[in-house]
C-alpha atoms as one frame of an Amber mdcrd trajectory, in Angstrom:
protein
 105.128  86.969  68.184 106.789  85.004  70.493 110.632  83.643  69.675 110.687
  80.025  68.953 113.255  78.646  71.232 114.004  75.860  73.191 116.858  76.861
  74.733 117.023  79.362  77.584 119.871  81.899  77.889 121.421  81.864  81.508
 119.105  83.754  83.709 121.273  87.168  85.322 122.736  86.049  88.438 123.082
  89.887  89.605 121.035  91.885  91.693 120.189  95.323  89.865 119.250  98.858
  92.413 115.913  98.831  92.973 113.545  99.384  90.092 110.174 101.820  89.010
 107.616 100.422  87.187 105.571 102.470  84.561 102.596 103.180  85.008 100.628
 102.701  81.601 100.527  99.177  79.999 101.145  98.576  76.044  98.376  97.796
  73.586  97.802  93.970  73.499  99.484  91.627  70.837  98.843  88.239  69.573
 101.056  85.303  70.632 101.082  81.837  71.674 101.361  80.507  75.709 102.597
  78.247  77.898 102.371  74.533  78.274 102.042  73.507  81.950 103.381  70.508
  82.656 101.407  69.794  85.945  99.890  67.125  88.421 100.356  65.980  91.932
 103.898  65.047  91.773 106.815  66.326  89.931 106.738  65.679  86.042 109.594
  66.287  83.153 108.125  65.812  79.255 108.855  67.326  76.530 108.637  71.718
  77.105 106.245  73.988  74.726 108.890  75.880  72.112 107.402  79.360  72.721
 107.842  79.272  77.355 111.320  76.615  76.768 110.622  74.980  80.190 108.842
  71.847  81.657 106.327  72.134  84.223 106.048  70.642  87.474 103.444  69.348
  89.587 102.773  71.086  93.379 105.426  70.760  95.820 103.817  69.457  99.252
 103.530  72.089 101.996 103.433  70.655 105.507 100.447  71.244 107.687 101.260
  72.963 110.704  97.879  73.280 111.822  94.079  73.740 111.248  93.160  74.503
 107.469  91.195  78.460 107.674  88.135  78.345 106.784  87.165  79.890 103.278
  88.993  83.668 102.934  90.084  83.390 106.065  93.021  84.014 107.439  94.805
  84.413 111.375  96.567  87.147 111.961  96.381  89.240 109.280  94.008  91.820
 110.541  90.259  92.722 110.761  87.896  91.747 108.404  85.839  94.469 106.503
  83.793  96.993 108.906  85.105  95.839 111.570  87.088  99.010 112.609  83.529
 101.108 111.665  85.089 102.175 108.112  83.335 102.368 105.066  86.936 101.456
 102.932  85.471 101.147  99.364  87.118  99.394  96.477  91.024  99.530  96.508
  91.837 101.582  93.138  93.895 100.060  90.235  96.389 103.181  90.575  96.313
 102.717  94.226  98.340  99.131  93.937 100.339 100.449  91.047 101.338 103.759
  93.458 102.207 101.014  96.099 104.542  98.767  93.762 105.779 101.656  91.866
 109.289 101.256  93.576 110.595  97.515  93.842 113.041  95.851  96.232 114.136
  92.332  94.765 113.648  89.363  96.718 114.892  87.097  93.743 118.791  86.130
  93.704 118.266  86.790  89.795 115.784  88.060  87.460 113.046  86.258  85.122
 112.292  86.057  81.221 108.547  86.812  79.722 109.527  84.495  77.048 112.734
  82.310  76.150 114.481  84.488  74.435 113.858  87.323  76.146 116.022  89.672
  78.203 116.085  88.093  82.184 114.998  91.659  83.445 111.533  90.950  85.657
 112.841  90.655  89.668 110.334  90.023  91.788 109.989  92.447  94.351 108.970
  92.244  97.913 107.165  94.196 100.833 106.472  92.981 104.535 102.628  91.488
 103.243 103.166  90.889  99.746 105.695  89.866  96.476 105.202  91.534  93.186
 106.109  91.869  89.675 105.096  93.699  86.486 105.575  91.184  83.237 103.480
  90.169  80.481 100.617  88.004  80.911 100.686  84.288  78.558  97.070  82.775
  78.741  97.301  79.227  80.719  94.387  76.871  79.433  95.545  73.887  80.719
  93.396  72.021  83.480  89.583  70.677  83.122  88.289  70.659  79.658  86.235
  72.931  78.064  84.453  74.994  75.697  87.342  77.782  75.052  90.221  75.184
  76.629  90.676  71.517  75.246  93.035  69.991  72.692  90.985  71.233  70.018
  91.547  75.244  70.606  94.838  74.251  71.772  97.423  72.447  70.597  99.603
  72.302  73.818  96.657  71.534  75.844  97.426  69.552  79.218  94.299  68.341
  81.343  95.787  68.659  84.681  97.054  71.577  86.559  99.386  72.137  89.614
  96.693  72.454  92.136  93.611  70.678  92.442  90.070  71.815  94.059  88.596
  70.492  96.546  87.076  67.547  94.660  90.852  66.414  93.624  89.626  67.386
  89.800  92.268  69.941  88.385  91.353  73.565  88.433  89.062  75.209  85.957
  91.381  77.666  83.900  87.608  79.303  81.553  86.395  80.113  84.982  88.664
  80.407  87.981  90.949  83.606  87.733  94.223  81.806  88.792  98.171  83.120
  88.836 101.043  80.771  87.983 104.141  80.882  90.060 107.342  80.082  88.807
 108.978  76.404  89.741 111.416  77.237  92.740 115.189  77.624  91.657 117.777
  79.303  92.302 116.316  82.413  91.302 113.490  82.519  93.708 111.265  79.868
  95.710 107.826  81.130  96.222 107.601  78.911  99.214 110.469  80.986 101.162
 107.941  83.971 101.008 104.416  81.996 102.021 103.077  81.813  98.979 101.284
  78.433  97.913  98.417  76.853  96.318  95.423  78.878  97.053  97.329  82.505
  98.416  95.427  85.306  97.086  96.539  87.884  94.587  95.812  91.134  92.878
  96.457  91.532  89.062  96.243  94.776  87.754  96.297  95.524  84.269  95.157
  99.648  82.899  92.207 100.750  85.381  91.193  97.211  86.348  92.361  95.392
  89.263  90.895  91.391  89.629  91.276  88.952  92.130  92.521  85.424  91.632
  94.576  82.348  93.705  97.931  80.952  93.035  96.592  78.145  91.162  99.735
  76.442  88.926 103.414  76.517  88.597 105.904  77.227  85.618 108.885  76.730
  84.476 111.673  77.806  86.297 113.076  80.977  84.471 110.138  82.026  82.971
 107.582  84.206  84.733 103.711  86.029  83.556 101.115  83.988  83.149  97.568
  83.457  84.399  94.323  81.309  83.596  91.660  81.976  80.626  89.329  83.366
  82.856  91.958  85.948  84.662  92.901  87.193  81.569  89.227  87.416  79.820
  88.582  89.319  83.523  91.022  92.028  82.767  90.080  92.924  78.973  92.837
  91.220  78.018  92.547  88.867  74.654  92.037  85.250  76.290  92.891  82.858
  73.006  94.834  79.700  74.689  97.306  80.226  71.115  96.818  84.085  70.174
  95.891  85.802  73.316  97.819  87.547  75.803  99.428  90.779  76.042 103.556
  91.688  76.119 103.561  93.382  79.328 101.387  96.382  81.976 100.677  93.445
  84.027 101.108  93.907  87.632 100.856  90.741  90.042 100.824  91.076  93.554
 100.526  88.043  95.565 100.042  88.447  99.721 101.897  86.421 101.855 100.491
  84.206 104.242  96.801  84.365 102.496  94.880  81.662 101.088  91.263  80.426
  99.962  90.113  77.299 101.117  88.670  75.543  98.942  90.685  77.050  96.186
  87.728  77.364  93.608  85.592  79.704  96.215  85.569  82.915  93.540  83.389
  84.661  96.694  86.293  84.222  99.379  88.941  84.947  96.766  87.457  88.361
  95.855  86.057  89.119  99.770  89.973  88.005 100.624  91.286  90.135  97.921
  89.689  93.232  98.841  90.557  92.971 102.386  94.153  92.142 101.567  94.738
  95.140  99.154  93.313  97.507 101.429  96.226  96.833 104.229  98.325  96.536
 101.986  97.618 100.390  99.853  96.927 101.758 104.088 100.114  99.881 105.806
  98.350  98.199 107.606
């Protein structure tokens, strides 16, 4: 279960040497998850005991040109085939074999839960930023069967990002990745990622697809939608789902899905992405 806190302990302002992840995750365990405190602008309200932090709405990237269409992105390199290679599906132990050895790119180091020890840095590589933590089911966003007020108690209808319609996102059936808010620890935006950049979350022998889709609090880090977790065999309840930690997210720089709800260009993206990323490339 998760400790009942509201107050966080000082995150660790100090930079350990460079850390290796395991490789096998932990059985799964019942516990509750985060509250997201989200819109278009910047909120403050009163934070869910278990996560100890508010949430905040998106913060507003400037457009320095033309929107991509849908998985696409400039200069990232070629799209699928397009070298005459039959690549094939990037392995789960292929990603973990490329993040196995982590280089922090966070002044400090995140907590899975208030109370917690601050031990998760993120990590970085020329294409990507990565870190292994636990995963907390987010259900907030547009109502639904599994995700209302009724199945849980901390429900918010709104989420950082929005699709293309301006409703919030769909946590039951978008696979989506929370970022923490930027602090002093680490701002996501210093690294190109933002709403819609695509990620890889790996969890055992299964590796899924999914967009940046809301933000967290600031010292607190794992956590992705309903229907990222449910993707990944991994106990979706919004209050008792969840698992402690052998989650491995890996976000790519620069990337992003446009509209944000296009599963397709996500997963298309995804592949693409990963496959540089294992090669070099």
């Amino acid at each position: 279960m998760r400790v009942q806190s509201l107050t966080l302990v000082a995150a660790s302002a100090a930079l350990l040497a460079p850390t290796t992840f395991p490789d096998a995750p932990p059985p799964t365990r019942p516990g509750p998850q985060a509250q997201f405190r989200s819109g278009h602008q910047s909120q403050s309200g009163p934070a869910r005991a278990d996560r100890s932090g508010p949430r905040m709405g998106p913060v507003p990237q400037p457009q320095t040109g033309p929107v991509p269409r849908a998985g696409i992105r400039p200069g990232r390199g070629a799209a699928p085939g397009e070298d005459g290679r039959d690549e094939g599906a990037v392995s789960a132990a292929d990603l973990l074999a490329r993040v196995r050895d982590c280089e922090p790119v966070s002044e400090g180091r995140y907590r899975s839960d208030a109370g917690a020890p601050a031990d998760i840095p993120v990590c970085g590589a020329r294409d990507a930023v990565y870190w292994k933590a636990d995963l907390d089911v987010d259900c907030d966003g547009r109502p639904g069967d599994h995700c209302n007020s009724r199945t849980d108690p901390h429900f918010t209808p709104a989420t950082a990002y929005t699709q293309s319609d301006g409703r919030p996102l769909d946590a039951e059936r978008l696979p989506y990745v929370v970022v923490p808010e930027p602090s002093d620890i680490w701002d996501h935006r210093e690294h190109e990622v933002h709403g819609g950049s695509v990620a890889a979350v790996v969890h055992g022998d299964r590796v899924r697809y999914a967009v940046v889709g809301d933000i967290g609090p600031r010292r607190l880090i794992g956590e992705a939608s309903y229907a990222a977790a449910k993707s990944l065999g991994i106990p979706a309840d919004p209050h008792a789902g969840g698992t402690d930690s052998g989650v491995t997210y890996i976000v790519f720089k620069d990337s992003e899905v446009e509209p944000i709800e296009d599963q397709a260009a996500a997963q298309e993206t995804g592949e693409r992405l990963a496959r540089e990323f294992v090669d070099g490339r």
